[in-house]
C-alpha positions as CSV (number, residue, x, y, z in Angstrom):
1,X,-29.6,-60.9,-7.4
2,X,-31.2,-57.2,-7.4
3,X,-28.0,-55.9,-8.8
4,X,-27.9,-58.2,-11.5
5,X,-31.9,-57.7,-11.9
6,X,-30.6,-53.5,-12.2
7,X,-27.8,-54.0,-14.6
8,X,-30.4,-55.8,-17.1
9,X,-33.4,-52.8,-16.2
10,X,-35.5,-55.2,-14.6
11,X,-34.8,-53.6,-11.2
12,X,-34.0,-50.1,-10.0
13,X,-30.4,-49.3,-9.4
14,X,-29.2,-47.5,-6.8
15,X,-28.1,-44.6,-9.0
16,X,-32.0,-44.5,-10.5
17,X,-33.2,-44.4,-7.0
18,X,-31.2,-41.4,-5.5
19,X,-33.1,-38.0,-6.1
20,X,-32.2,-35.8,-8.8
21,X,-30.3,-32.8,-7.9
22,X,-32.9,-30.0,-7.4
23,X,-31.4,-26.1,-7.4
24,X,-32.1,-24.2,-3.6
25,X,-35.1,-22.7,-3.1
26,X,-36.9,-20.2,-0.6
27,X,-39.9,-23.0,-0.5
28,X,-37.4,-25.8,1.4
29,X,-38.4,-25.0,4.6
30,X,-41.0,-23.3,6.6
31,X,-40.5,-23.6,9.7
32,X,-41.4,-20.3,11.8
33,X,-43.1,-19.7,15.1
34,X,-42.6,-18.2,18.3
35,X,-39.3,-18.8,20.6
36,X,-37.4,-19.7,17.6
37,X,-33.6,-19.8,18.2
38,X,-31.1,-16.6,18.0
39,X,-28.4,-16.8,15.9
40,X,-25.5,-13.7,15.8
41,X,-23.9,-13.9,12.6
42,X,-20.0,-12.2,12.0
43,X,-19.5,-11.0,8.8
44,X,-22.1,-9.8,6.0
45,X,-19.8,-10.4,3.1
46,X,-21.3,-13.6,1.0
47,X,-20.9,-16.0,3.5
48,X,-23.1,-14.1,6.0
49,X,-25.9,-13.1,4.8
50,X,-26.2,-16.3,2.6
51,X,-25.7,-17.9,6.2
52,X,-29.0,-15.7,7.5
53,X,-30.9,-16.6,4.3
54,X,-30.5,-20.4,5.1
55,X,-30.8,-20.3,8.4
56,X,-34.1,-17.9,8.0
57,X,-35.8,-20.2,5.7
58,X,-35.6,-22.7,8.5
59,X,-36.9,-20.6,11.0
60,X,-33.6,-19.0,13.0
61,X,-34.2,-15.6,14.3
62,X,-30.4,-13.9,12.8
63,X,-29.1,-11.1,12.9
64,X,-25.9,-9.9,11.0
65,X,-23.1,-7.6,12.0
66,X,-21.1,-6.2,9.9
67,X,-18.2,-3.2,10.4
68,X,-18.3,-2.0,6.7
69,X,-21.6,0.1,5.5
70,X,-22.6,-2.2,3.0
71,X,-22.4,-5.7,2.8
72,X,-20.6,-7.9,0.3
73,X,-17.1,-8.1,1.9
74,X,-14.5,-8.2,-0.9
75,X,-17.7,-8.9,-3.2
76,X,-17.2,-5.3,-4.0
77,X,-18.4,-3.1,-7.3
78,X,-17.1,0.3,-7.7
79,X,-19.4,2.7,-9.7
80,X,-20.3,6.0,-10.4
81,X,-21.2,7.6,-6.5
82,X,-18.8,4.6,-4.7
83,X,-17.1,6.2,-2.0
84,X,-13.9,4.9,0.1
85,X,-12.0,6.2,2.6
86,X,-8.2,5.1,2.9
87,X,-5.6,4.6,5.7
88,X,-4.6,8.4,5.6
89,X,-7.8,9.3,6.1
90,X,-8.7,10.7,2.2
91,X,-12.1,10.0,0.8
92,X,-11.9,9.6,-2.3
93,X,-15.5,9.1,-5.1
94,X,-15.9,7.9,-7.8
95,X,-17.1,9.4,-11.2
96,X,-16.9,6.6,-13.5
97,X,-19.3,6.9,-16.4
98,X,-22.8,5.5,-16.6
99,X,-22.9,2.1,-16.6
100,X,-19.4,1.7,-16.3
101,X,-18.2,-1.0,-13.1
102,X,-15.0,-2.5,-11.9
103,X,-15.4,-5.5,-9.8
104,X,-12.5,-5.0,-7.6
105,X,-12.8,-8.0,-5.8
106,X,-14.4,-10.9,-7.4
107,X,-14.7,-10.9,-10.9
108,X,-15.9,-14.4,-12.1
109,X,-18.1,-17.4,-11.9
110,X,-18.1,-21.0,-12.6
111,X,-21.4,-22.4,-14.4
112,X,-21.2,-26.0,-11.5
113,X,-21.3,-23.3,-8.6
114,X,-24.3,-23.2,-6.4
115,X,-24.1,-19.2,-6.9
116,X,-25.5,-19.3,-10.4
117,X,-28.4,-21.5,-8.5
118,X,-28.6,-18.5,-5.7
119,X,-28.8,-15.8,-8.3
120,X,-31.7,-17.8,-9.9
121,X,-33.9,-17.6,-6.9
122,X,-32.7,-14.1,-5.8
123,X,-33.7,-13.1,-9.4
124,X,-30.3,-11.8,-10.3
125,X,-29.9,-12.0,-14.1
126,X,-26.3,-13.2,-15.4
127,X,-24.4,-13.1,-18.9
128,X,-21.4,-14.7,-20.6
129,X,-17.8,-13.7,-18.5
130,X,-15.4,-14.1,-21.7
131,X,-12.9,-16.1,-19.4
132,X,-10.8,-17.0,-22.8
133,X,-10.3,-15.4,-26.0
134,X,-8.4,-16.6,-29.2
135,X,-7.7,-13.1,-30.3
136,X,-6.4,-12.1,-26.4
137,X,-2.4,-11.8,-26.3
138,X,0.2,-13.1,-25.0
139,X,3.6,-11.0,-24.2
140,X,6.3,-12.7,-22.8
141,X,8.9,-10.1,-22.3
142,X,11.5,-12.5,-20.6
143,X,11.6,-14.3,-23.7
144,X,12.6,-11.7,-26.0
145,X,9.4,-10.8,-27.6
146,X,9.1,-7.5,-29.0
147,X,5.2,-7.9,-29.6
148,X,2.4,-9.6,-28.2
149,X,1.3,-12.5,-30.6
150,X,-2.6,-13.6,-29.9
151,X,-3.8,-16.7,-28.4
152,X,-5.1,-18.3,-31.7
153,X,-1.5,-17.9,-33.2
154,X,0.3,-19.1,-30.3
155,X,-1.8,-22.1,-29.7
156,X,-1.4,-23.2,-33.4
157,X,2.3,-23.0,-33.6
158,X,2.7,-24.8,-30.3
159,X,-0.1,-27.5,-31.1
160,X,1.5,-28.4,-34.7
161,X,5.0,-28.4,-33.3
162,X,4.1,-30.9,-30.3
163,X,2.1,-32.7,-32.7
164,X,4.8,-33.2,-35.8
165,X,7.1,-34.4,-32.8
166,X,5.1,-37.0,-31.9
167,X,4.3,-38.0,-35.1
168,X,8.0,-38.2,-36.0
169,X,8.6,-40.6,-32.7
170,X,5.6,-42.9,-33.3
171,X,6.7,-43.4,-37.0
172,X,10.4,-44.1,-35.6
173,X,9.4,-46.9,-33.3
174,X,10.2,-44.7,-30.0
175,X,6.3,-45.9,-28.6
176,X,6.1,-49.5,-29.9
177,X,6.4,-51.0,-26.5
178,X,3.7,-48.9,-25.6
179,X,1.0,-48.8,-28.8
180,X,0.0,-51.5,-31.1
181,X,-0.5,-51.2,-34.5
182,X,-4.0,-49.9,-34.3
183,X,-3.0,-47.8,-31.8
184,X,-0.3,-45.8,-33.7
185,X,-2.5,-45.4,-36.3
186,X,-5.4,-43.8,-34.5
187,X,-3.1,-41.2,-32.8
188,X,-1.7,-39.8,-36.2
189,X,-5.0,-39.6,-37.2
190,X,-5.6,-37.5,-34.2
191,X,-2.0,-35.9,-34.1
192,X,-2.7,-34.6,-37.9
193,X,-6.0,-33.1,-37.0
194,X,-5.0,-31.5,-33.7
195,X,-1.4,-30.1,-35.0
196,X,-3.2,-29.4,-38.9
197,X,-0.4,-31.3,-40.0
198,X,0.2,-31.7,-43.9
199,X,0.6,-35.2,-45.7
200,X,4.1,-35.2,-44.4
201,X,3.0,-35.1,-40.4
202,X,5.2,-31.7,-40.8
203,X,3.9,-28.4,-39.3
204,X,3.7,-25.4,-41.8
205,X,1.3,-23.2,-40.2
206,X,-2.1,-22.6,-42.1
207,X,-5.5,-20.8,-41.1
208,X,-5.2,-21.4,-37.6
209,X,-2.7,-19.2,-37.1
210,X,-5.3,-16.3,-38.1
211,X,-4.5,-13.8,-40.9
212,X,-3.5,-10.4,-41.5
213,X,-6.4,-10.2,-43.7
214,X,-9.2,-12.5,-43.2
215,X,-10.8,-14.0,-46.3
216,X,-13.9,-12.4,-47.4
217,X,-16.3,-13.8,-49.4
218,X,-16.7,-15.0,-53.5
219,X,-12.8,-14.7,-54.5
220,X,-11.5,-12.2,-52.0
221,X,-8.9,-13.3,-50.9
222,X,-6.8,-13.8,-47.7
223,X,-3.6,-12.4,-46.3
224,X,-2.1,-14.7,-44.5
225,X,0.3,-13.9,-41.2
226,X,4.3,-14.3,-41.5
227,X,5.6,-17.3,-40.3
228,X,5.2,-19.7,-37.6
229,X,8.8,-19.4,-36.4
230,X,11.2,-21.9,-36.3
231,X,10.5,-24.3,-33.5
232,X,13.3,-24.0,-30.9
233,X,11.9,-20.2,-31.4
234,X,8.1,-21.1,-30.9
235,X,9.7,-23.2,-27.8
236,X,11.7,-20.9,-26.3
237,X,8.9,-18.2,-26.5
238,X,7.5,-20.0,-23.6
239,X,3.7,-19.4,-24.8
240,X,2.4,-22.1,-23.7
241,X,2.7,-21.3,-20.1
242,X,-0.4,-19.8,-20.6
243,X,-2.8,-22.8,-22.3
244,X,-3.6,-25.2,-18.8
245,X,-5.3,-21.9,-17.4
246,X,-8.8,-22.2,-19.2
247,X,-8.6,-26.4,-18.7
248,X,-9.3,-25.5,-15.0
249,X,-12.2,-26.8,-13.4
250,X,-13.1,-23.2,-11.9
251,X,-12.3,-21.5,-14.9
252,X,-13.3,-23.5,-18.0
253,X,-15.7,-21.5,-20.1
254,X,-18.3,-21.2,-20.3
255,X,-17.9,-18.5,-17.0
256,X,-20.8,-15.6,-16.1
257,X,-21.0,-12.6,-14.2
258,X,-24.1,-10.9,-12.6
259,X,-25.4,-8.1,-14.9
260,X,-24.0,-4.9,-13.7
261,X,-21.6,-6.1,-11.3
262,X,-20.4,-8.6,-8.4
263,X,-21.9,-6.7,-5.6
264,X,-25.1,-7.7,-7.5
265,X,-25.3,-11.1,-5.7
266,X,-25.0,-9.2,-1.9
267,X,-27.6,-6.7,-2.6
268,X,-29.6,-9.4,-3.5
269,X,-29.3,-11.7,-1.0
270,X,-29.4,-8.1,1.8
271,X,-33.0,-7.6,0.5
272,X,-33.8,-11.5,0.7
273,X,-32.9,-11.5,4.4
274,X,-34.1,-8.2,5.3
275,X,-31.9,-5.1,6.2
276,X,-33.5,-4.8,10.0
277,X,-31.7,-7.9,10.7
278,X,-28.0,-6.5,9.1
279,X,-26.8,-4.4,11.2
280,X,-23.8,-2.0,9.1
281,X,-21.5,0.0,10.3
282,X,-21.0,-2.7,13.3
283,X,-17.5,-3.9,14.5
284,X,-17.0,-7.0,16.6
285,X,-14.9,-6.1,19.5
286,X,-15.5,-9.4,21.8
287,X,-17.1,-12.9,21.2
288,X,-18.0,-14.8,24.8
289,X,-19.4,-17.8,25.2
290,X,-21.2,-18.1,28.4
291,X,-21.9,-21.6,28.4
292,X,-25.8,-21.5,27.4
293,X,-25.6,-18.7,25.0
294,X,-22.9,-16.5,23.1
295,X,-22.7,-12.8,23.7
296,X,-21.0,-10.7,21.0
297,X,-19.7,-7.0,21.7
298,X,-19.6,-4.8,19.3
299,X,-19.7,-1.0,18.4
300,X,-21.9,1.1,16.4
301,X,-22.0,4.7,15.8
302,X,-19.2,5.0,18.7
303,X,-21.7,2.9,21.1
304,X,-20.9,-0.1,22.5
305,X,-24.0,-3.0,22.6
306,X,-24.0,-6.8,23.6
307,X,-25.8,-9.0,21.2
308,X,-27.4,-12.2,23.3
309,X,-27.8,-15.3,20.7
310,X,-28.1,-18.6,21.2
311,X,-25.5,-19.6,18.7
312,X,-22.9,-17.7,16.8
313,X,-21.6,-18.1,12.8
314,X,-18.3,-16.4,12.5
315,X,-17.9,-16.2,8.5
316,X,-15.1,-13.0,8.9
317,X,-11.8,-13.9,7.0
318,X,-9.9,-16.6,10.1
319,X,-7.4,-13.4,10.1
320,X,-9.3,-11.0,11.2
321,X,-11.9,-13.9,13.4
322,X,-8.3,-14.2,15.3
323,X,-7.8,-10.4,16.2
324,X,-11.2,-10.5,17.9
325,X,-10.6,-11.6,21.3
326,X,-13.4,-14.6,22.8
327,X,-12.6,-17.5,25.0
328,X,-13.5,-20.1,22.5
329,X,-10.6,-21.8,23.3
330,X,-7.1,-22.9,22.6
331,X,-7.7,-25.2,19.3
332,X,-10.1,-22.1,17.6
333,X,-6.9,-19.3,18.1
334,X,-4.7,-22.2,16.9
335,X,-6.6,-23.3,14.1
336,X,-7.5,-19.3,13.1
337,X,-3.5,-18.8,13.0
338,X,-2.8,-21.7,11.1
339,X,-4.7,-19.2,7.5
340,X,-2.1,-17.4,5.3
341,X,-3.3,-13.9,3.5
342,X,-2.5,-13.6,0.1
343,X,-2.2,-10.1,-2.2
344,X,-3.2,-9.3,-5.0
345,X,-4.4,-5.7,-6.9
346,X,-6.1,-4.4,-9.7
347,X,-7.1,-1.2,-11.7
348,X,-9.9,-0.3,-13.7
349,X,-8.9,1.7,-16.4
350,X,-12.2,3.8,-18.0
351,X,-11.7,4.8,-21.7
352,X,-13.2,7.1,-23.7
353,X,-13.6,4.6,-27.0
354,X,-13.2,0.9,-27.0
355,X,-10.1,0.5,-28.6
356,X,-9.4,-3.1,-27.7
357,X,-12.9,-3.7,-29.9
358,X,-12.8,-1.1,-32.9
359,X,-8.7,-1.5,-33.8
360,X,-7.6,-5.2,-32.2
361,X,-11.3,-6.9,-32.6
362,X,-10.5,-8.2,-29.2
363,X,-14.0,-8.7,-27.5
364,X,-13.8,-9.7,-23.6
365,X,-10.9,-12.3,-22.6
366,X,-7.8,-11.8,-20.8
367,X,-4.2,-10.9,-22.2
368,X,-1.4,-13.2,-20.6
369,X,2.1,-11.0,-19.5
370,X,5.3,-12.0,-17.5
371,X,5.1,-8.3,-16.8
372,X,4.2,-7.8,-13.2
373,X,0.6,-6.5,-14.2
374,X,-0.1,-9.7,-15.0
375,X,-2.9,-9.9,-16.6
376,X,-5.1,-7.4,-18.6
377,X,-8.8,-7.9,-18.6
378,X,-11.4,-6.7,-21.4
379,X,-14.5,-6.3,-20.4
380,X,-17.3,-8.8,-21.3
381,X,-20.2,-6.5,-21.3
382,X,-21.5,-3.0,-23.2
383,X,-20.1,-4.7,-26.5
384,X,-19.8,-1.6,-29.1
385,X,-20.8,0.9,-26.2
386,X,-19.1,4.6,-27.1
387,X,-16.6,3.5,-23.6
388,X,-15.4,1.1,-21.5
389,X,-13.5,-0.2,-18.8
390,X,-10.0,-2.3,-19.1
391,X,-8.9,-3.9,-15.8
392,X,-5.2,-2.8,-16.4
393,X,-4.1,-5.1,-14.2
394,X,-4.8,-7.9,-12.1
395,X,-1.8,-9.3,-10.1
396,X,-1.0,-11.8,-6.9
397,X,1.9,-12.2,-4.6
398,X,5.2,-10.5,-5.4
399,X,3.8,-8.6,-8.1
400,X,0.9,-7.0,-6.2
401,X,3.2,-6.1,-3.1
402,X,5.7,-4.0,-6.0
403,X,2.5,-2.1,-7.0
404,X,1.1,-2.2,-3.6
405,X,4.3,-0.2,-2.3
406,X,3.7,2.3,-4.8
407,X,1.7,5.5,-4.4
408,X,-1.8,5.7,-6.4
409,X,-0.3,7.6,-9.3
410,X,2.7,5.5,-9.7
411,X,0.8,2.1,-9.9
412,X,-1.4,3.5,-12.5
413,X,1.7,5.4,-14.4
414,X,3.5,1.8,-14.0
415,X,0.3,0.2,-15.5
416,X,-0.2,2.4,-18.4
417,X,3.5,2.3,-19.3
418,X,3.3,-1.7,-19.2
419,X,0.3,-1.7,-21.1
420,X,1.7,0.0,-24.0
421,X,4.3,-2.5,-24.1
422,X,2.1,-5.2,-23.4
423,X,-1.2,-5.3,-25.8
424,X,-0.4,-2.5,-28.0
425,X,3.1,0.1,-29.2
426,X,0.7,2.7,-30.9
427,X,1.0,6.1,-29.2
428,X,-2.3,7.4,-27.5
429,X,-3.9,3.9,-26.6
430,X,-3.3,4.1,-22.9
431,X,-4.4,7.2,-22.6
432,X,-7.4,6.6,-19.6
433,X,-10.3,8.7,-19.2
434,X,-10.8,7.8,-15.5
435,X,-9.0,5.2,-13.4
436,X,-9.5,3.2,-10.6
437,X,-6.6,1.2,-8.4
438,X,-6.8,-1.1,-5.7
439,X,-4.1,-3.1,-3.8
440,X,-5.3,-6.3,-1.3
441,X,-1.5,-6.3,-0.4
442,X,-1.2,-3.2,1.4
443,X,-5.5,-3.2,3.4
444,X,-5.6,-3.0,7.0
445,X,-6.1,-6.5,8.1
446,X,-8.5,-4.9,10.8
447,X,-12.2,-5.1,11.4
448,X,-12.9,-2.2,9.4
449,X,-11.0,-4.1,6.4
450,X,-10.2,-0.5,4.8
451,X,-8.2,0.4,1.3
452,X,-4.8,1.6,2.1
453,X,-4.7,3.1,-1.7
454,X,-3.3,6.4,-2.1
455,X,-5.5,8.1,-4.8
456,X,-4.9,11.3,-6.2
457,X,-6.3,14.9,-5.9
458,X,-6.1,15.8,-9.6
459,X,-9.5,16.8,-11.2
460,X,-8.6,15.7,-14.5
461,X,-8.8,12.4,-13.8
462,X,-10.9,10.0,-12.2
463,X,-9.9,7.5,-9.7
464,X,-10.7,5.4,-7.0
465,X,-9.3,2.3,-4.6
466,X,-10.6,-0.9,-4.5
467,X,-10.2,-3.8,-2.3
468,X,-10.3,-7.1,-1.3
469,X,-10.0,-9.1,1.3
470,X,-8.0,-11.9,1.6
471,X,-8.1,-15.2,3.8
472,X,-7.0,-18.7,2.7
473,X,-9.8,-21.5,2.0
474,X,-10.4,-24.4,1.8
475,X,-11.4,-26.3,-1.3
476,X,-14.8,-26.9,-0.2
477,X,-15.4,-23.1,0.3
478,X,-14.6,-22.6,-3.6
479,X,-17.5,-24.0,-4.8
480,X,-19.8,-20.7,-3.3
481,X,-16.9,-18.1,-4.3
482,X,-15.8,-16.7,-7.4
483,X,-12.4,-15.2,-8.7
């Protein structure tokens, strides 16, 4: 009876009577006092500190410990002044130019994560990340392609071609036992808008495609671009690989990024929580759990010092959680073990002119390759700015541990001689002003979660490793990270 009395508005409904969502905010809780509860806390990349925030508002006493000097983890932005020291033991700074960033870890975030909701109570402003592009490539070398062809072009030829062949096998009966009349006609209607069929539900190409030269206004008129190629061509260019990336649900647009960089997010949430309860430069050597409280070893400026909490948060990657030693038990080591690590690299690539604007009108997005850089990212921020910053590449699994093998100069001589394959053959486009590596693959899965990037000595240019760190995750833990 109240159901019914809800379906006709006479009653409230279940749905009607649940609270709206309402974003986090540092007014949830207020509970503080004396003899509140310690909690140790492993880890200040994200997880961490955003873990003390919490866990402050409510009225936990927390401390953080972290082994790296700053916190953020693999939430890391390299700038002008970033400095890193490798495996061998060589420091290495960098000198990009002002205002110039390359998130080497994160890059990316989706507008349903709760992230966008922390960086509007931590006051951290955000802009458009161009996580698609119609005028972005694609170069399929495999295929045969001796140049890139962009996005827009690819998508129509593939679109009409799909389109006119379902056309042709509605209109031969091959889905009668599965449309009706009606049916049939509603999806040529549709199949003639989507492919921009003509009359004759063929596909001949038209203004999708893009131009040569685009239209202009009065009676200028257009140039339009050679082709589309033959289908079996079109087909067997394998282009359309490339289209079910931006239908994800973490990376549909619209996607943002913090203005001025990733590590944006930590430094905000580091000020938020306070930085005499983060303790840097900090590396867990022993987790004990006594029974009626946890004590944590760990060792700072060459000391060694026992942290007494009540509880303890371990948000370190489950790699590195398992090369602490504690006596949490048998199920913890096992379930620790049971995380993969997975690699991936990229390098910043700092130019003195925007090219990718001023001669390919590419603004932001990301060029598609079956090269193993991957993928080629454009920057989506300081839009006509005298320079800029290409991520060169961004790679995962096999293709990261072939550049991760490689020393510093190589990977970025292999990247520039890919790139001008890739997006561009006209001489003098990859010619970096500064550069900036960094390889996941080949880090120290230690505490001190180091770069193992060889960089180089030479003045003349400017580089510098990045890093990330790596642990698997669950799909729960996506909705708080980026990519």
């Amino acid at each position: 009876m109240f159901a019914t009395m809800g379906a006709l508005g006479l009653a409230p409904t279940a749905a009607a009577a649940a609270p709206a969502y309402r974003a986090p905010s540092p007014a949830d809780f207020h509970l503080t006092g004396r003899g509140r509860a310690r909690v140790a806390i492993l880890g200040g990349g994200i997880a961490g500190p955003a873990k003390a925030y919490e866990l402050g508002k409510a009225g936990y006493d927390c401390t953080v410990l972290e082994a790296r000097d700053v916190v953020g983890g693999r939430n890391f932005t390299v700038r002008r002044g970033t400095t890193e020291t490798d495996l061998d033991g060589r420091t290495q700074q960098a000198r990009f130019g002002d205002g110039v960033y390359l998130n080497a870890g994160p890059g990316r975030l989706a507008q349903w994560m709760v992230t966008l909701d922390y960086c509007r109570g931590l006051g951290v402003p955000i802009e458009v990340f161009t996580n698609a592009n119609a005028d972005a490539l694609i170069y399929n070398e495999s295929a045969g392609m001796t140049a890139p062809v962009r996005f827009r072009t690819a998508k129509a030829d593939v679109f009409g071609y799909v389109s006119e062949l379902l056309a042709k096998a509605t209109n031969q009966g091959a889905l009668d036992a599965a449309l009706t009349t009606a049916d049939k006609e509603r999806l040529m209607t549709f199949l003639r808008s989507y492919g921009s069929l003509g009359s004759t539900f063929a596909y001949a190409g038209g203004s999708r495609r893009g131009f040569a030269a685009y239209p202009g206004a009065g009676n200028d008129e257009d140039t339009p671009l050679a082709g589309p190629a033959a289908l079996a061509d079109v087909f067997a260019s394998n282009v359309g690989r490339y289209f079910s990336f931006e239908l994800g649900y973490d990376q549909a647009m619209l996607m943002f990024q913090p203005v001025g960089g990733m590590d944006q997010i930590p430094k905000a949430l580091g000020r938020a929580v306070g930085g005499h309860r983060i303790k840097n430069g900090a590396e867990v050597t022993d987790v004990t759990d006594t029974g009626s409280s946890v004590a944590v070893t760990y060792r700072q400026s060459k000391a060694v010092r026992v942290l007494h909490a009540d509880f303890c948060v371990a948000t370190l990657p489950p790699h590195l959680m398992a090369r602490i030693p504690h006596n949490l038990g048998t199920p913890v080591t096992s379930a620790l073990a049971e995380f993969g690590v997975t690699a991936a690299g990229k390098i910043g690539l700092e130019y003195k002119r925007r090219w990718w604007e001023e001669d390919d009108r590419i603004y932001g997005g990301i060029t598609e390759t079956d090269l193993d850089l991957q993928h080629i990212w454009y920057p989506s921020y300081g839009f006509h700015g005298r320079r800029g910053l290409v991520v060169g590449y961004y790679n995962t699994g096999a293709a990261a541990r072939t550049y991760s093998a490689l020393p510093h100069a190589e990977r970025e001589a292999r990247a520039l001689a890919q790139g001008v394959t890739a997006p561009s053959s006209r001489p003098g486009r990859w010619s970096p002003r500064s550069t900036s590596g960094c390889s996941r693959a080949s880090r120290r899965a230690g505490p001190r979660r180091r770069s193992r990037c060889a960089p180089s000595c030479r003045p003349a240019r400017r580089r510098f490793p990045g890093r990330r760190s790596t642990a698997g995750r669950s799909p729960r833990a996506r909705s708080r990270r980026s990519r």
